[in-house]
N, C-alpha and C positions, 0 to 999 in steps of 0.2 A: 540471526535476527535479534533486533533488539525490543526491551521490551518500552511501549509508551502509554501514556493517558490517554483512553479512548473508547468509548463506548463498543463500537461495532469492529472496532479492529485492535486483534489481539495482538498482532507481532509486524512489523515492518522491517527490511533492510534496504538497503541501496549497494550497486556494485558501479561507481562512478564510472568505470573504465568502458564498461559496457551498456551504461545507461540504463540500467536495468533496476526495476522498481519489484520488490516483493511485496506482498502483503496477504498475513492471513488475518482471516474475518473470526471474531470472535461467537455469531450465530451458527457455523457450519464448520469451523475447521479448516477449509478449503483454503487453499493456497492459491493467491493469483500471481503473473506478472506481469509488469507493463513496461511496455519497449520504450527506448529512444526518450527515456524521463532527462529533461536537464537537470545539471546537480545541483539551481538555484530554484528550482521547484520543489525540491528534495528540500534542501534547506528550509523554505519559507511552510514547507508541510511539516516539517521537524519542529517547529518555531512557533507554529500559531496557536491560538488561544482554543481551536476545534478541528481538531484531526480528521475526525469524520465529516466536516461539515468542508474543510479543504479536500478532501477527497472528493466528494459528491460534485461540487461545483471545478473543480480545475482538473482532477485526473480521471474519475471515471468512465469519463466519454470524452474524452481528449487523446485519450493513449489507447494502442493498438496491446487490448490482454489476452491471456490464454491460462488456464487453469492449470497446475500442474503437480498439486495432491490433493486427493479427495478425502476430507475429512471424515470424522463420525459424527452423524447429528448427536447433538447433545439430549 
């Protein structure tokens, strides 16, 4: 994962190959992932001036996620 500017999210990656979008949440630890991400969504989420605010509005309820480590509350 790499690390970026962003309030509620602490670590992102992308696996082009497989369309596949990570992200953990800097609130909970938790790890999500979200299927079938295209890699110029990737891109323009990588790029913009609000991380979390492109999350919210284009990937959160656009993409099919499932949890898949459960952090420690902080």
């Amino acid at each position: 994962m790499s690390r970026m500017s962003a309030k509620y999210i602490m670590d992102v990656a992308y696996f082009p190959i497989r369309k596949l979008l990570e992200i953990q949440f800097a609130n909970d630890d938790n790890i999500y992932q979200y299927f079938d991400v295209p890699e110029d969504v990737w891109y323009s989420m990588r790029n913009t001036l609000s991380m979390d605010m492109y999350f919210n509005l284009q990937i959160s309820s656009q993409y099919k996620s499932k949890m898949i480590q459960r952090g420690r509350k902080k």
